[in-house]
C-alpha positions as CSV (number, residue, x, y, z in Angstrom):
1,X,0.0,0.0,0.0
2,X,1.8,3.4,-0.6
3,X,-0.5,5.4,1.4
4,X,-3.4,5.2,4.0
5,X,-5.2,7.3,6.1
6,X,-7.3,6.5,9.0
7,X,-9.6,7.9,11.1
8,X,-7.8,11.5,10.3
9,X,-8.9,14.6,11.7
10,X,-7.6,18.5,11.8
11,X,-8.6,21.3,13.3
12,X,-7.4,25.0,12.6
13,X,-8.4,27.6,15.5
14,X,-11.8,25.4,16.6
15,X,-12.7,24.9,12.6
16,X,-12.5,21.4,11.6
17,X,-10.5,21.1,8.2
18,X,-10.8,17.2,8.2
19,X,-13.5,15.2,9.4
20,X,-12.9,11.7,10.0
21,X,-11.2,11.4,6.6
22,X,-10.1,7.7,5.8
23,X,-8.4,6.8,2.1
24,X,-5.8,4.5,0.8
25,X,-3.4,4.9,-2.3
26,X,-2.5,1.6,-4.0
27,X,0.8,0.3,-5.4
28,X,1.3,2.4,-8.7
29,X,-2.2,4.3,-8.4
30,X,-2.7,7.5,-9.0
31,X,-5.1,9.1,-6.4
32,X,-7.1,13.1,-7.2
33,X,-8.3,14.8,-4.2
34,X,-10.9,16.9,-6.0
35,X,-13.6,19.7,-4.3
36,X,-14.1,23.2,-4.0
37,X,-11.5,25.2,-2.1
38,X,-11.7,25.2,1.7
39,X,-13.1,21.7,1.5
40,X,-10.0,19.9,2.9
41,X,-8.1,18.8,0.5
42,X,-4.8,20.6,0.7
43,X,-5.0,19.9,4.3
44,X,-4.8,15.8,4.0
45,X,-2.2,16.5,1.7
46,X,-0.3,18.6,4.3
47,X,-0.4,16.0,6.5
48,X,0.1,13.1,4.3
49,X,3.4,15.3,3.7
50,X,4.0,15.8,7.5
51,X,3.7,19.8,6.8
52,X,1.3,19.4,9.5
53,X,1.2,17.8,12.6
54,X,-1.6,15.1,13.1
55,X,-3.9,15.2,15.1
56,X,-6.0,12.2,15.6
57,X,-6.0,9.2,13.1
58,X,-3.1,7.1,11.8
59,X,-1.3,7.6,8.3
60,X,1.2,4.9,6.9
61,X,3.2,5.1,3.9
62,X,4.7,2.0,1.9
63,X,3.5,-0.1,5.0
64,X,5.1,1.7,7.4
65,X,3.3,4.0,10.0
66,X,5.0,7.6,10.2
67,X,2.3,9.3,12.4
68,X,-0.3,8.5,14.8
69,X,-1.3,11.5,16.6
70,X,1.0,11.1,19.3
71,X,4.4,10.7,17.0
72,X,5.2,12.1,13.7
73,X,8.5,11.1,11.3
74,X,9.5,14.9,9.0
75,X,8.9,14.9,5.5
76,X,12.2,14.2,5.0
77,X,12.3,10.4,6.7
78,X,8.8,9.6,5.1
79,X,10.1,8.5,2.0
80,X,8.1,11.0,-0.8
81,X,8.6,13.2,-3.3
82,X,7.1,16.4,-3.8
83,X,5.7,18.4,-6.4
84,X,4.2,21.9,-5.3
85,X,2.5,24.3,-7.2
86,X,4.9,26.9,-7.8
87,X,7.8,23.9,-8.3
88,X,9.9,25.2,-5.8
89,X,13.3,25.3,-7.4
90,X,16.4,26.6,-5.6
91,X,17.1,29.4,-8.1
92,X,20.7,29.6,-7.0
93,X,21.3,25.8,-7.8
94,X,21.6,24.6,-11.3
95,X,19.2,22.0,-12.6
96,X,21.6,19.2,-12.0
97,X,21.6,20.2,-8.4
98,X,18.8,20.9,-8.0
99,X,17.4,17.3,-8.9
100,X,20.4,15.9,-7.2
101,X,19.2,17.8,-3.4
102,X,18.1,15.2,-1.2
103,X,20.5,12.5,-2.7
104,X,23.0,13.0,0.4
105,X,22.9,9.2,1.3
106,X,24.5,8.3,-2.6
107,X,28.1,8.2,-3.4
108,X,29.0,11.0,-5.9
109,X,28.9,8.3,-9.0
110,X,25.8,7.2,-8.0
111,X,24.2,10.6,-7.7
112,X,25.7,11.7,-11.0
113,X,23.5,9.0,-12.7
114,X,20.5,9.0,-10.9
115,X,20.5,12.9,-11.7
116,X,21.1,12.0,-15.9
117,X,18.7,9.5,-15.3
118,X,15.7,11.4,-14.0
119,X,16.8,14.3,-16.2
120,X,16.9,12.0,-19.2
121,X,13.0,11.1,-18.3
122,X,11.7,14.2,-18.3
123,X,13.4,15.3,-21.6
124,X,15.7,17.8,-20.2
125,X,19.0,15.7,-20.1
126,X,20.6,18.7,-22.0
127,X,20.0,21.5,-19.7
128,X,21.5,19.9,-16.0
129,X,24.5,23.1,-16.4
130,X,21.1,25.6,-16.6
131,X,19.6,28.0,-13.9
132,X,15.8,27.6,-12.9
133,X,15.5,31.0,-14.3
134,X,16.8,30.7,-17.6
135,X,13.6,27.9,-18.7
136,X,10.2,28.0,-19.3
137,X,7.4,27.5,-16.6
138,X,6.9,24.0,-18.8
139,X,10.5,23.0,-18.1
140,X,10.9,23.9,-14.8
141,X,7.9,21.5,-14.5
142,X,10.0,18.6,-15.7
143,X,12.3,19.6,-13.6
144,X,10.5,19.1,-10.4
145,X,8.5,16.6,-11.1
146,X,12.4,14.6,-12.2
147,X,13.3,15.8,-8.3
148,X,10.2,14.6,-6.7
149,X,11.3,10.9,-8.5
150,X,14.9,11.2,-8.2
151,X,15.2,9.3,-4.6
152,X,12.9,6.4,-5.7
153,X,10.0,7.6,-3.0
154,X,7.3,5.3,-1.9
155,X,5.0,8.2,-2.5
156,X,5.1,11.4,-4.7
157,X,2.6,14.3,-3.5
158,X,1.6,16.6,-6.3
159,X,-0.5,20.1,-5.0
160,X,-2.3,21.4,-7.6
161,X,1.1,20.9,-10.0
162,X,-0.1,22.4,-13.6
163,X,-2.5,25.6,-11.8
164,X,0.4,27.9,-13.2
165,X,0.8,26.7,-17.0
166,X,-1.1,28.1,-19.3
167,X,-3.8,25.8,-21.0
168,X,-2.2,25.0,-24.0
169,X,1.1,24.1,-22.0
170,X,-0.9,22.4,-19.3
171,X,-2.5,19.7,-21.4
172,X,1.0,19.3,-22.8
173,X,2.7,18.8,-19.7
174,X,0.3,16.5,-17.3
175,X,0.0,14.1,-20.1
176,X,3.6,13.6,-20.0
177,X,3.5,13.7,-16.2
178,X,0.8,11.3,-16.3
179,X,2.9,8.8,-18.7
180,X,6.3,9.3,-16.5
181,X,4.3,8.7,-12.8
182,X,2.7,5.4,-14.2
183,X,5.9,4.0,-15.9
184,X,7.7,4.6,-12.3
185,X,4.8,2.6,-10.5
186,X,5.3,5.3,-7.8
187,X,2.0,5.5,-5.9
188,X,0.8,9.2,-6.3
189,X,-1.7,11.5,-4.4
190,X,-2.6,14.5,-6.3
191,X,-4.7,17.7,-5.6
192,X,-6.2,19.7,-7.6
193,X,-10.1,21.8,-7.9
194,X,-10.7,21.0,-11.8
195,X,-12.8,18.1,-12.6
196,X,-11.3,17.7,-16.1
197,X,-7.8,17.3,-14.7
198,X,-8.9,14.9,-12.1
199,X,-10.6,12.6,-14.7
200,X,-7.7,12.8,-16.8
201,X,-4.6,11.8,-14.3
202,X,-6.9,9.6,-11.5
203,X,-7.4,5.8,-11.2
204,X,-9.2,7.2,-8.7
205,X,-11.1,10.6,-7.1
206,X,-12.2,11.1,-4.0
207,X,-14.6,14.1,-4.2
208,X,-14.1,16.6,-1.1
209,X,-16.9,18.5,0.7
210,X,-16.3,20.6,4.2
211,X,-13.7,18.1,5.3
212,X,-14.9,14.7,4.4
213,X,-15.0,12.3,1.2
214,X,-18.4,12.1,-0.7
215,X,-18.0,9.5,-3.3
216,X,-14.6,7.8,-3.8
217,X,-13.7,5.6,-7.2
218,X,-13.3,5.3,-10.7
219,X,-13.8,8.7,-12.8
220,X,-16.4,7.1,-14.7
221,X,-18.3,6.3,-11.3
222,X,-18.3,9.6,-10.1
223,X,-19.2,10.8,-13.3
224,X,-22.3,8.6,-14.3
225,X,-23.1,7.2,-11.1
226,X,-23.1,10.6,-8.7
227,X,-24.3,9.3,-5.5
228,X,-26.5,12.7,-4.8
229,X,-26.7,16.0,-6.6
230,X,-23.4,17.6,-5.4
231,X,-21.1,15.2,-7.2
232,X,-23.1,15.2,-10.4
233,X,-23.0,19.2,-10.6
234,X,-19.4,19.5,-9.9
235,X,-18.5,17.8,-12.9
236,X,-20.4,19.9,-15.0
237,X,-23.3,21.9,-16.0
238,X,-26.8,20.1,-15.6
239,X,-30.2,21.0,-16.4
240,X,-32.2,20.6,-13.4
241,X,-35.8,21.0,-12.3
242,X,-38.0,19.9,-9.9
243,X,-40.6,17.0,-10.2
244,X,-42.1,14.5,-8.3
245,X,-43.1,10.7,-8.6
246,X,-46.4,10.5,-10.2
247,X,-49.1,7.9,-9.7
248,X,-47.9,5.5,-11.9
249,X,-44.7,5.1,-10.5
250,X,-42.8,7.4,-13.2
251,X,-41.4,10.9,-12.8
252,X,-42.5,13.9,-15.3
253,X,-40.4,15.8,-17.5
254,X,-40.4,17.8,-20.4
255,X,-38.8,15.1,-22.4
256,X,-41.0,11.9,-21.3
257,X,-41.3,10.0,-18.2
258,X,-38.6,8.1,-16.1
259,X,-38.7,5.9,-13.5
260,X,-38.7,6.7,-10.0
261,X,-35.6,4.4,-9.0
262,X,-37.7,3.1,-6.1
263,X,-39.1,6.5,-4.6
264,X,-43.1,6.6,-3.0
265,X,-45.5,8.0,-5.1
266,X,-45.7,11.6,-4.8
267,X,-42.1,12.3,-3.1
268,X,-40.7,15.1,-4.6
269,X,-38.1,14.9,-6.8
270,X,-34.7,17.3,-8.1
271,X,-34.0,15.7,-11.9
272,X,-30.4,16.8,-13.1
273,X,-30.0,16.3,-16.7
274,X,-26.1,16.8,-18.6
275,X,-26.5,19.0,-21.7
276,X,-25.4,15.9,-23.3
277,X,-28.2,13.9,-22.3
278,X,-30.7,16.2,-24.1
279,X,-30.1,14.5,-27.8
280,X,-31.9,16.8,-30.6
281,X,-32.8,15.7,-33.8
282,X,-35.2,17.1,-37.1
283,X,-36.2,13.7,-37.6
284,X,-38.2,13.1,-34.4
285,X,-41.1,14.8,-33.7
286,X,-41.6,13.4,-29.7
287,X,-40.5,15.8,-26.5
288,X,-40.4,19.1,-29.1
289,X,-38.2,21.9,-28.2
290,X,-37.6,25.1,-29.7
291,X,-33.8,26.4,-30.5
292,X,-33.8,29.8,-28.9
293,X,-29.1,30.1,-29.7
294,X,-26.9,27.8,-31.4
295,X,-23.1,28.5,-29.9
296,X,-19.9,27.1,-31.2
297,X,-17.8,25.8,-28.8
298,X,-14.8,24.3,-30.7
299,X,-15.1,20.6,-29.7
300,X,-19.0,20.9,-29.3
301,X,-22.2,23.2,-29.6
302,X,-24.2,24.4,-26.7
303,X,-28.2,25.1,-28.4
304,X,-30.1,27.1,-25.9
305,X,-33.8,25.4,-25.9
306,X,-37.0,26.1,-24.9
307,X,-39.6,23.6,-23.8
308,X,-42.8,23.1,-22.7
309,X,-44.0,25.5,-20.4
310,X,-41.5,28.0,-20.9
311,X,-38.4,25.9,-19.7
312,X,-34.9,26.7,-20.7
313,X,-33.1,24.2,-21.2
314,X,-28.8,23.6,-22.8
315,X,-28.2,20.6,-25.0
316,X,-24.3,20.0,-25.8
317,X,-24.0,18.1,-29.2
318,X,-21.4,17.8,-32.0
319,X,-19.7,21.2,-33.4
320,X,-21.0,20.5,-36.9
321,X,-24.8,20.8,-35.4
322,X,-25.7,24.5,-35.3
323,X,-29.9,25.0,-35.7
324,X,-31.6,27.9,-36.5
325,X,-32.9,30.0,-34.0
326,X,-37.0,29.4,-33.8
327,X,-36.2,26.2,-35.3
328,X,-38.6,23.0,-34.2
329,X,-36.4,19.8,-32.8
330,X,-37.0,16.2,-31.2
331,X,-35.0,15.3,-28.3
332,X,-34.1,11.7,-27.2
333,X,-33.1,11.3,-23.3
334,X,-30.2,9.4,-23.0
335,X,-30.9,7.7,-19.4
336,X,-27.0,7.3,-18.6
337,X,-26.7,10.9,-18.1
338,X,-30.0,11.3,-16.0
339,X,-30.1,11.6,-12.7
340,X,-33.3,11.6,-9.8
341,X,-32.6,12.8,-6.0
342,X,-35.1,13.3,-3.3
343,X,-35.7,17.2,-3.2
344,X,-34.3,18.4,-0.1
């Protein structure tokens, strides 16, 4: 196991940060702490880390226990790597020596060709004499993230790593972080507040809210099996309205009937439906909508509707569909991307 938590909690000044948080990291996985900020998230990071002192709970990394409330090993006997946000390069070290800081324990040789190595992985074998100053925020990337891996760690801890890139360079450089960190096998915990991100680099996410985890699993989980009406907003716009379950057993909306996934008759209902879901076509005459915009969007179009009774509604579809304003459409449901909650 490269990393567990149990039973964690933190407070800051009476406010509790963590709540009972419990989460393990597997050999080679790749773990994404995802939620809003203040939820938590940096804060079980932090302590994973040893930045902070724990409180209550036990954490263990690679099998081996390094705090329990009452003792705590420093970041620097816990056997990770780091990679922060701003990279944190010593600016007075050259890139060689700046991957090779933390390597005291190796004999010169050694060092020398664990530095190439790591350097060599990363793609900048060439620039070892260089200054952090005198590369680009992509490179200086490469550069930490070859530090974080250079002593073999148990454990790399990556807080929010590409927030500084800009979003050309950052789709650029996670995939190649993402392809480096799974051909290491180095078990990796990973924070960051954008859903995308998180769905690209996790195995896993565990979704964040006021301190504890929501729904932890698979991307595709989280994403088409949300557990209650936070999780599926977070990832995305929705259409959502209110209903309730009807006296046949089924659930009303403008676009046909679904079933009430074991609710009472007459409970009310929220339905949350992903523009995606909302499938139009001129070929269908059932659940007719009326095209009120049709935006470009690059990959896709977003076509403002308007259905019965007045409601506005967003459909997402292929770049190449752009209707007429005023224009009359079908839509199909697609049930996948659906969801029913009891109305709170």
């Amino acid at each position: 196991m490269g990393l567990k938590l149990s039973s964690v909690s933190h407070h800051f000044d009476g406010h509790l940060a963590v709540d009972d948080f419990n989460l393990s990291v597997g050999h080679g996985e790749l773990v994404c702490l995802l939620g809003p900020s203040g939820c938590g998230k940096t804060t079980s990071l932090r302590l994973a880390a040893g930045l902070e002192d724990l409180q209550q709970g036990t954490i263990s990394i690679g099998g081996r226990m390094v705090a329990d409330g009452v003792s705590s090993l420093p970041p620097e006997s816990r056997d990770i790597g780091f990679l922060f946000q701003d990279f944190a390069l010593f600016p007075h070290l050259t890139i060689a020596d700046n991957v090779a800081f933390g390597l005291d324990k190796m004999a010169d040789a050694e060092k020398k060709a664990r530095v190439l190595e790591v350097l060599s992985q990363v793609g900048m074998e060439t620039r070892g004499d260089s200054f952090p100053h005198m590369l680009s925020g992509g490179q200086q990337q490469r550069v930490a993230l070859a530090r974080a891996l250079a002593n073999r760690p148990n454990l790399v801890l990556l807080d929010e790593p590409f927030s500084g890139l800009d979003s050309a360079l950052r789709s650029q450089v996670r995939d190649q972080t993402l392809h480096l960190l799974k051909k290491s096998g180095v078990s990796t915990l990973m924070v960051t507040h954008d859903p995308e991100e998180a769905m690209f680099m996790a195995d896993k996410i565990a979704l964040m809210r006021e301190g504890r985890i929501v729904q932890f699993g698979p991307p595709a989980d989280l994403y088409c099996r949300p557990v209650e009406e936070f999780v599926a907003t977070f990832f995305g716009e929705v259409n959502d309205f209110e209903s309730e379950v009807g006296s046949d057993g089924h659930i009303a909306t403008p676009f046909g009937g679904l079933e009430s996934a074991g609710l009472t008759i007459g409970t009310k209902v929220k339905v949350l439906i992903r523009p995606e879901a909302l499938i139009l076509s001129s070929d269908d005459s059932n659940n007719e909508v009326e095209v009120m915009a049709s935006r470009l969007l690059g990959r896709s179009s977003l076509i403002h509707l308007k259905g019965g009774e007045g409601g506005h509604f967003h459909s997402r579809m292929p770049s190449n569909f752009l209707p007429k304003e005023g224009e009359k459409l079908g839509v199909k449901l697609d049930l996948t991307q659906t969801f029913v909650f009891p109305a709170k």
